[in-house]
N, C-alpha and C positions, 0 to 999 in steps of 0.2 A: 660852528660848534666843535666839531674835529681837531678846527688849530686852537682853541680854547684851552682843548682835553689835553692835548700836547704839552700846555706850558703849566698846568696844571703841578704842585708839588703832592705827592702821595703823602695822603695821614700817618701812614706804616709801610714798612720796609711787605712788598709782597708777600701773600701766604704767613703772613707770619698775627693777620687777625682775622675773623669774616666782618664784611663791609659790602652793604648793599647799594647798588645805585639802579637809578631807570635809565641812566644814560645812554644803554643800549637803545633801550624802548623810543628814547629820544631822536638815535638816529635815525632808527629804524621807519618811525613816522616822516621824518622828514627827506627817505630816502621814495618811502608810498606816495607821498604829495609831490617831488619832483618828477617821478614816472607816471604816475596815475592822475595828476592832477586832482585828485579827491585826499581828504585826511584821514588820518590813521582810522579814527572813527568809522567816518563810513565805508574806505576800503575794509577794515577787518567784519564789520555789519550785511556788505553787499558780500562781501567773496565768501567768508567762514560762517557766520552765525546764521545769517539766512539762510542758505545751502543746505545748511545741517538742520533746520529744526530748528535752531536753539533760540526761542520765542521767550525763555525767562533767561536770556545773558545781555547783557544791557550793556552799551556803550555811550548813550547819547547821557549825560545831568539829567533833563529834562523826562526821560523816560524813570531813571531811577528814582527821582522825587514822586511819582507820581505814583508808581506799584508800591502794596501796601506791605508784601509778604517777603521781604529782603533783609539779608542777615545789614546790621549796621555796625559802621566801629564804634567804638572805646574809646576811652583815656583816662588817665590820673588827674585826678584835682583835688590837692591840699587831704593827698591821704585814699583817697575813694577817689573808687569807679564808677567815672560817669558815660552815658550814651552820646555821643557824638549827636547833635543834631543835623537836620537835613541839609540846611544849608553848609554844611562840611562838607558833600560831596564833590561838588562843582570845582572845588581846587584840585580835586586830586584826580577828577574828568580832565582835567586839562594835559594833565601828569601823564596820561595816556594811560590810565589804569581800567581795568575793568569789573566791572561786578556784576553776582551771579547769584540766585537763589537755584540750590541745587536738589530741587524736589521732584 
C-alpha cells in the first residue's frame, strides 16, 4: 500500500485545498495486524474500548446493526435528505471507521 501511496499523482499542489483520506487509518491497521496479529478492530476493542468502559463505541458491523440507539448517516438523493440504511455500515466497517453513540 506504501508503494502504491508513492506513485500516486496528488489531486492539488499541497496546502493549497483540505482533502480527507483514511489512508492513515489504513496503515495503521495494517501495521496492528502485522505486530499483533489481530485486526485493527479487535486490537483497538481489546486494548482501548474495553479498558476504558466504552461499552456504547462499536467497532465490530455486526455489533452496530444490532443497538438500536446510534446516531446513523445521511445523504442527498435527487434534492433531499435521506437516512442511510443499515446495511451502509458494513462498508465503511471495513474502512476502519468507528461509531459511537455518545450518551
Amino acid at each position: 500500500m506504501i508503494q502504491l501511496l508513492g506513485k500516486q499523482t496528488p489531486a492539488y499542489p499541497l496546502r493549497t485545498r483540505f482533502g480527507y483520506s483514511n489512508f492513515g487509518f489504513m496503515i495503521a491497521g495494517e501495521c496492528v495486524k502485522n505486530i499483533t496479529q489481530k485486526t485493527w478492530n479487535e486490537y483497538l476493542h481489546g486494548r482501548l474500548l474495553a479498558p476504558l468502559g466504552m461499552t456504547r463505541t462499536f467497532v465490530f458491523a455486526d455489533d452496530i446493526t444490532i443497538e438500536k440507539n446510534v446516531a446513523v448517516g445521511h445523504t442527498l438523493v435527487n434534492d433531499s435528505i435521506r437516512v442511510l440504511s443499515g446495511d451502509m455500515v458494513q462498508p465503511y466497517s471495513r474502512c476502519l471507521a468507528r461509531c459511537s453513540s455518545l450518551l
